[in-house]
N, CA, C and O atoms as CSV, one atom per row, in Angstrom:
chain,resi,resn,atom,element,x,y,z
A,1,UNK,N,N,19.156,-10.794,24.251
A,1,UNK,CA,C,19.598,-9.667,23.478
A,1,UNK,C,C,18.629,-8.516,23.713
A,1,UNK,O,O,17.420,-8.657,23.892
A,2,UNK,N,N,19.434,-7.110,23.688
A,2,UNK,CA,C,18.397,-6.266,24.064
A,2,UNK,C,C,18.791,-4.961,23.280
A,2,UNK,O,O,19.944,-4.548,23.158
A,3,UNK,N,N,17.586,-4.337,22.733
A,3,UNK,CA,C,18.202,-3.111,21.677
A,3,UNK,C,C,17.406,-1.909,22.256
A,3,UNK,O,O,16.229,-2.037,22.594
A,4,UNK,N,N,18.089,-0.728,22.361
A,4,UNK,CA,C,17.619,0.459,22.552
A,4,UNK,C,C,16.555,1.288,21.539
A,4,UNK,O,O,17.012,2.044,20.683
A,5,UNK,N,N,15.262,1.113,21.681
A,5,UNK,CA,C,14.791,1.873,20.702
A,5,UNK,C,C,14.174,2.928,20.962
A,5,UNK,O,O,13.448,3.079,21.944
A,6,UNK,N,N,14.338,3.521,20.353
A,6,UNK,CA,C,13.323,5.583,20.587
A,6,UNK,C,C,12.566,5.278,21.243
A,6,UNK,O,O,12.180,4.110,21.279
A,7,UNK,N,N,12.104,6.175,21.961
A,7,UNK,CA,C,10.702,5.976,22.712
A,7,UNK,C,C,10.109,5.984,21.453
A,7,UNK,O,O,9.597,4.894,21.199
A,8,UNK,N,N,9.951,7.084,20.285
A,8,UNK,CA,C,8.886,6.794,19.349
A,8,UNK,C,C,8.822,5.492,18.374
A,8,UNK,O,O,7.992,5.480,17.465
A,9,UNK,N,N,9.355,4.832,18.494
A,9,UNK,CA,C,9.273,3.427,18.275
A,9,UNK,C,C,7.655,3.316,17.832
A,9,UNK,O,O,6.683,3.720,18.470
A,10,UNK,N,N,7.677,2.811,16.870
A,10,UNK,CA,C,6.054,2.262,16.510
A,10,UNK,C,C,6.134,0.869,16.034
A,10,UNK,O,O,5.662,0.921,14.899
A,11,UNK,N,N,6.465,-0.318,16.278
A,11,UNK,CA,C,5.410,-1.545,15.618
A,11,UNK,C,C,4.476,-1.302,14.964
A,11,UNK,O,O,3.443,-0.963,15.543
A,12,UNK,N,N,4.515,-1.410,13.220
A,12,UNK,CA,C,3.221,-1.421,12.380
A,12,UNK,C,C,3.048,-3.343,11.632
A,12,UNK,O,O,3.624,-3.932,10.718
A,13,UNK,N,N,2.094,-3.689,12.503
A,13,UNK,CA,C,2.011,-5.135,11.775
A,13,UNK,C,C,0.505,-4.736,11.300
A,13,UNK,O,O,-0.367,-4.928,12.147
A,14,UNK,N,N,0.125,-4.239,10.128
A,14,UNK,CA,C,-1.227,-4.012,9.660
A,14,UNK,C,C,-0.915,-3.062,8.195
A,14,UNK,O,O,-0.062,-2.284,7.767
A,15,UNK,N,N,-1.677,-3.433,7.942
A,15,UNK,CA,C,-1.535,-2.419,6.484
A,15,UNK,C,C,-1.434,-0.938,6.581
A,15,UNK,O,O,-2.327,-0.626,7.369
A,16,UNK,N,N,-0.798,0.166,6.183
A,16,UNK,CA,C,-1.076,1.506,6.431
A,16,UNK,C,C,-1.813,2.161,5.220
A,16,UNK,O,O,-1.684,1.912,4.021
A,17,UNK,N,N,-2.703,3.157,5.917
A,17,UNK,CA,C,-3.683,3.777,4.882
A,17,UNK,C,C,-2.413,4.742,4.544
A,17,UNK,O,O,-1.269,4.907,4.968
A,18,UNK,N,N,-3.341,5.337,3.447
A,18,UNK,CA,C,-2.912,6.703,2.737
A,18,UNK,C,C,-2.701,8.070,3.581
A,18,UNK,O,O,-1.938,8.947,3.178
A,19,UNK,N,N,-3.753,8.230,5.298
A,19,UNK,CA,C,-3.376,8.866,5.721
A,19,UNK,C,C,-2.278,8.868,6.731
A,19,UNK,O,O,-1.944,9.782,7.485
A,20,UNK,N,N,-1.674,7.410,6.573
A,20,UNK,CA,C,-0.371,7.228,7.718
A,20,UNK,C,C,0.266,6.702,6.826
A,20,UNK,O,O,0.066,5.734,6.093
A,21,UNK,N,N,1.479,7.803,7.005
A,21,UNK,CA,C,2.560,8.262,6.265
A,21,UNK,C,C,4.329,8.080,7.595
A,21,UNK,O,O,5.386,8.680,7.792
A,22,UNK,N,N,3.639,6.956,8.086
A,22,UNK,CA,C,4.472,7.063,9.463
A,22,UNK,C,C,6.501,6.912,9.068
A,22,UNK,O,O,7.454,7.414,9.665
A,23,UNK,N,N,6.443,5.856,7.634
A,23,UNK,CA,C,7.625,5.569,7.185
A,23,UNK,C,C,7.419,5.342,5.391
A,23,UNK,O,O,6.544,4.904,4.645
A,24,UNK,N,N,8.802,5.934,5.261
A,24,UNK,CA,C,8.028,6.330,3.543
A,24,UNK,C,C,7.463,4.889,2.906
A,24,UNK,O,O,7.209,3.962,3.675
A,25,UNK,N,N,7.304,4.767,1.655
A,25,UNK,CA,C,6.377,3.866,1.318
A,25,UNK,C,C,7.392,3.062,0.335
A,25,UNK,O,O,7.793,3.480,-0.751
A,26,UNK,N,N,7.680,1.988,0.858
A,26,UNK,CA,C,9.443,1.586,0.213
A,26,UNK,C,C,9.342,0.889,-1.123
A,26,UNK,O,O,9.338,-0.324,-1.329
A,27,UNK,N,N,9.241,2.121,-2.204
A,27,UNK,CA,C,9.311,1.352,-3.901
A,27,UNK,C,C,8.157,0.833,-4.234
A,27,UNK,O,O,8.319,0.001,-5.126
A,28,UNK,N,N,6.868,0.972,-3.859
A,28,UNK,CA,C,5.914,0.370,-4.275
A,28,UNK,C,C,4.848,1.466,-5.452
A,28,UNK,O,O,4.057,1.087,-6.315
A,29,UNK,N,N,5.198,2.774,-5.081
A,29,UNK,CA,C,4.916,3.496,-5.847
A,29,UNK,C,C,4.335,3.110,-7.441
A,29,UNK,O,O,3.132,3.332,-7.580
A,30,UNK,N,N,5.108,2.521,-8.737
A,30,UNK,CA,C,5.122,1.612,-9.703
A,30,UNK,C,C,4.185,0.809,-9.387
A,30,UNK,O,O,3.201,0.991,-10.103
A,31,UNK,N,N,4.034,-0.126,-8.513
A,31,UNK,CA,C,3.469,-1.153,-8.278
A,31,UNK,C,C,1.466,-0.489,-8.162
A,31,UNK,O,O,0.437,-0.742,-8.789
A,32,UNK,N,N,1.719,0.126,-7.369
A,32,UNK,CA,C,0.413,1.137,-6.953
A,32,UNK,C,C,-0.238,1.659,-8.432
A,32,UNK,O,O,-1.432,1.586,-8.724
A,33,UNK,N,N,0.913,2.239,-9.350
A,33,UNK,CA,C,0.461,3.465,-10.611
A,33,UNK,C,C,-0.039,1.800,-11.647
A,33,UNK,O,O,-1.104,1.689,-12.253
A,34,UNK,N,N,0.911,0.859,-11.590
A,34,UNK,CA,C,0.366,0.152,-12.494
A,34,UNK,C,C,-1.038,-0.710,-12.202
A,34,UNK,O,O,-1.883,-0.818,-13.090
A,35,UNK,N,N,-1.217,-1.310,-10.889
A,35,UNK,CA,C,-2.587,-1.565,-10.294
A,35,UNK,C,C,-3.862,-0.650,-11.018
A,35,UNK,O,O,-4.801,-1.083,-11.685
A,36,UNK,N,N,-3.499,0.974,-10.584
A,36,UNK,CA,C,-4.374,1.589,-11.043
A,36,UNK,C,C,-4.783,1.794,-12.382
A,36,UNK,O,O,-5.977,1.967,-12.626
A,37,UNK,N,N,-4.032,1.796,-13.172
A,37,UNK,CA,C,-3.980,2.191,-14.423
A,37,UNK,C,C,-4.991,0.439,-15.034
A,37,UNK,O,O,-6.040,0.452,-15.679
A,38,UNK,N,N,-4.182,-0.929,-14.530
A,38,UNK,CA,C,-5.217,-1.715,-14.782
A,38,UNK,C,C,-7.101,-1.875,-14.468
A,38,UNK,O,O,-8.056,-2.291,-15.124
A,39,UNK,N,N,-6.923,-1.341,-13.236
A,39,UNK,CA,C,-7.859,-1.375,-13.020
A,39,UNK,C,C,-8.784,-0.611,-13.598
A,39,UNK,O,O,-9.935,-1.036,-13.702
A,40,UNK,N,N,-8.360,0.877,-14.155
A,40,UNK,CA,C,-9.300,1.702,-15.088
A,40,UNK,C,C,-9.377,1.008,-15.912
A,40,UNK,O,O,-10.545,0.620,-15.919
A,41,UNK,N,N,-8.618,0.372,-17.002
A,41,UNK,CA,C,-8.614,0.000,-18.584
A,41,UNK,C,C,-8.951,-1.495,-18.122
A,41,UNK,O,O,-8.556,-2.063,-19.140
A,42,UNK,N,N,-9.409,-2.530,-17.292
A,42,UNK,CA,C,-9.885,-4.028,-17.038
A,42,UNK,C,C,-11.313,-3.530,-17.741
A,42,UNK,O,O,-11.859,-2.444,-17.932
A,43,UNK,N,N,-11.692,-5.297,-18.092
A,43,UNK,CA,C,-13.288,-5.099,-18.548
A,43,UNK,C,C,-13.904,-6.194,-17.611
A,43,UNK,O,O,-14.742,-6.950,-18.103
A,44,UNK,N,N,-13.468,-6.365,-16.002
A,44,UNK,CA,C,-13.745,-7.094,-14.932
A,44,UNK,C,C,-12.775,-8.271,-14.713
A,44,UNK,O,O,-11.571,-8.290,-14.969
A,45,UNK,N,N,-13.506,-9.207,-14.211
A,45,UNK,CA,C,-12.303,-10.160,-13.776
A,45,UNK,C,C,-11.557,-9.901,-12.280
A,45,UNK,O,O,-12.009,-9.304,-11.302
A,46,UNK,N,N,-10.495,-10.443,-12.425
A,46,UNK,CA,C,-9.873,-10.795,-10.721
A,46,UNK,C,C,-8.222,-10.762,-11.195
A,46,UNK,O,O,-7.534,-11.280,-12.075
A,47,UNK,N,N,-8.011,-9.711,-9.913
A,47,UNK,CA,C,-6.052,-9.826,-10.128
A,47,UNK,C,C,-6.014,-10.274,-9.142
A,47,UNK,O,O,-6.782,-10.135,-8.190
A,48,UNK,N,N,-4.842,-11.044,-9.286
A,48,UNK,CA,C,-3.428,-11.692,-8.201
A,48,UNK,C,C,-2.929,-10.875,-7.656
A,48,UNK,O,O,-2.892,-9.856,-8.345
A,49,UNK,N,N,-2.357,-10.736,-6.424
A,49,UNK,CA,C,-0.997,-10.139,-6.511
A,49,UNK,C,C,-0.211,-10.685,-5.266
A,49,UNK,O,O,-0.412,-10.268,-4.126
A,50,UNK,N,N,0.897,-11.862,-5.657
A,50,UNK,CA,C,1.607,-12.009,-4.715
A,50,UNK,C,C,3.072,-11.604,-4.160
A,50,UNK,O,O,3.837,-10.775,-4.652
A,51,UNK,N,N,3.248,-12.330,-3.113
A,51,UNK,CA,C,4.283,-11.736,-2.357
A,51,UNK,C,C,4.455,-12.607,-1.138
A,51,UNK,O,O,3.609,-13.294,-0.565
A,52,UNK,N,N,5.707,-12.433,-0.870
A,52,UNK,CA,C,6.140,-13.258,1.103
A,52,UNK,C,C,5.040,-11.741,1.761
A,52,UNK,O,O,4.693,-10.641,1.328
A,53,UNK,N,N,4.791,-12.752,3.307
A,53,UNK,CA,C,4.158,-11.999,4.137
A,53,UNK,C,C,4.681,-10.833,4.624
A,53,UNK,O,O,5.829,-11.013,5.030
A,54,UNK,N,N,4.369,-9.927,4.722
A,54,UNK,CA,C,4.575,-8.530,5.121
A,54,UNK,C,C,5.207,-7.564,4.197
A,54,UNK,O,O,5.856,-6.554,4.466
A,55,UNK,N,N,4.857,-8.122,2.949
A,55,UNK,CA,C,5.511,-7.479,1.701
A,55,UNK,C,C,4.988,-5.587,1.151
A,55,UNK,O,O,5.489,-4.563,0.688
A,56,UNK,N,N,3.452,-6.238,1.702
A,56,UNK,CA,C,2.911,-4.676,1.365
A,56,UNK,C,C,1.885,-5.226,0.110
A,56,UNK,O,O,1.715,-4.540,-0.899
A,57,UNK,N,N,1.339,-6.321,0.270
A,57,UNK,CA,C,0.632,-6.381,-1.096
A,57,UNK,C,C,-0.966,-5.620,-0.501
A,57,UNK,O,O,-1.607,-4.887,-1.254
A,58,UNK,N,N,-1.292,-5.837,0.485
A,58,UNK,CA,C,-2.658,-5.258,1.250
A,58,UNK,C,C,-2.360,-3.629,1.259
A,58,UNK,O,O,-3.212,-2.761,1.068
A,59,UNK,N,N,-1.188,-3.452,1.480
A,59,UNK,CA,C,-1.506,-1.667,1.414
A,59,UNK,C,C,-1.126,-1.379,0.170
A,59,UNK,O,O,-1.413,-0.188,0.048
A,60,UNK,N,N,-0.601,-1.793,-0.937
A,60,UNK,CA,C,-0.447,-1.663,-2.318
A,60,UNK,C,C,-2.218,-1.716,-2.919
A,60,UNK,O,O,-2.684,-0.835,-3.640
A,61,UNK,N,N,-2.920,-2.798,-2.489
A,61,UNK,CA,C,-4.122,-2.722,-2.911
A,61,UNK,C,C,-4.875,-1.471,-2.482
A,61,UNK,O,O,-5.539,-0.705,-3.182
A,62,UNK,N,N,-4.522,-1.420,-0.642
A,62,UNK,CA,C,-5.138,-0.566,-0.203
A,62,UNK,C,C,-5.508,0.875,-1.081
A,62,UNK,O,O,-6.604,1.191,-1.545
A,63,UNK,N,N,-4.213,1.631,-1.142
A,63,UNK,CA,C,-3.651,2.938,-1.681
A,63,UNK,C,C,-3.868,2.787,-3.008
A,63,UNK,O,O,-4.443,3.758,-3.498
A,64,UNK,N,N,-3.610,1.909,-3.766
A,64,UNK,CA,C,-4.434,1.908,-5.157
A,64,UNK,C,C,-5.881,2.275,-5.434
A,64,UNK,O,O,-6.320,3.044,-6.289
A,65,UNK,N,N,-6.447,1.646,-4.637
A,65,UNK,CA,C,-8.297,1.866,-4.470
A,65,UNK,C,C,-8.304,3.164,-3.908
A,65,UNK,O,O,-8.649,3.984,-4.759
A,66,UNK,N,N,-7.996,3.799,-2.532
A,66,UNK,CA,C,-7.187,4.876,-2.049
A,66,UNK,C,C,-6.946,5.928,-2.898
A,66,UNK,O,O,-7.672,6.838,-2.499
A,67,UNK,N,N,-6.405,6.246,-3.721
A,67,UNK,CA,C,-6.117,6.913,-4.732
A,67,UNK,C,C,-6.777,7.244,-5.914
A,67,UNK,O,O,-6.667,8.261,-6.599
A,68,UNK,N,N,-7.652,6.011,-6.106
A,68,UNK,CA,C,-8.109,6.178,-7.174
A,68,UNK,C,C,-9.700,6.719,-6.803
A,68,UNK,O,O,-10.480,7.285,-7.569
A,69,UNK,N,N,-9.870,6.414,-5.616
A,69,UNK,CA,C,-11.174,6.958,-5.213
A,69,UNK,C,C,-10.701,8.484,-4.608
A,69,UNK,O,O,-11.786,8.998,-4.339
A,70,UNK,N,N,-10.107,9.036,-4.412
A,70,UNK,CA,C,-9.633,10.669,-4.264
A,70,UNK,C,C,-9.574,11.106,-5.765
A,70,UNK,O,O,-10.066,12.187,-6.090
A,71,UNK,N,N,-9.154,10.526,-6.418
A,71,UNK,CA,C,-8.882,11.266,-7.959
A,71,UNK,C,C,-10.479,10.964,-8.626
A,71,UNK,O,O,-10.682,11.757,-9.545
A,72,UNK,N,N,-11.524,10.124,-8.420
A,72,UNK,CA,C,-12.317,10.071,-8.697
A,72,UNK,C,C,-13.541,11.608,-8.039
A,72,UNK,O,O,-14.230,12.372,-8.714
A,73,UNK,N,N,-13.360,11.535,-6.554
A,73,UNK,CA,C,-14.123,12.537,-5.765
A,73,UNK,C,C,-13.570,14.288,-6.381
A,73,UNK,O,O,-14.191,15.338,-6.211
A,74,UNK,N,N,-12.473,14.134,-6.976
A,74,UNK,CA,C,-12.302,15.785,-7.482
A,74,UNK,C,C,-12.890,16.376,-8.729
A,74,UNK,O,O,-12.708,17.564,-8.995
C-alpha cells in the first residue's frame, strides 16, 4: 500500500514543546489548565497521569511546566 503525502509531511514521534506549534494541540488544553492550577495549590507529593502510548501525556506535562514557568518569568 502506498499513500501520497505532501512533501511537508513531518513524522512527530516525540513530545512537542510550546515552541512547536506544528499541528494544533488536540483538546488537551483543560488537561494542561487543570495540571497547572494543581500544581500551584499541591503541598508536594507525586501526580499520575495516564494514558495509551502516544496520547500526549509527556507534552501535557511538558507545556504545563512550560507555561507555568513563562507566567512565572513575567
Amino acid at each position: 500500500m502506498q499513500f501520497n503525502l505532501k512533501k511537508t509531511f513531518k513524522f512527530v514521534h516525540e513530545p512537542l514543546s510550546v515552541q512547536e506549534r506544528a499541528i494544533p494541540f488536540l483538546a488537551h488544553q483543560p488537561e494542561i489548565d487543570m495540571l497547572k492550577e494543581r500544581i500551584l495549590n499541591s503541598l508536594g507529593g507525586t501526580f499520575l497521569l495516564t494514558g495509551f502510548r502516544g496520547a500526549g501525556k509527556t507534552t501535557v506535562v511538558q507545556r504545563a511546566l512550560e507555561e507555568l514557568l513563562q507566567s512565572a518569568a513575567k
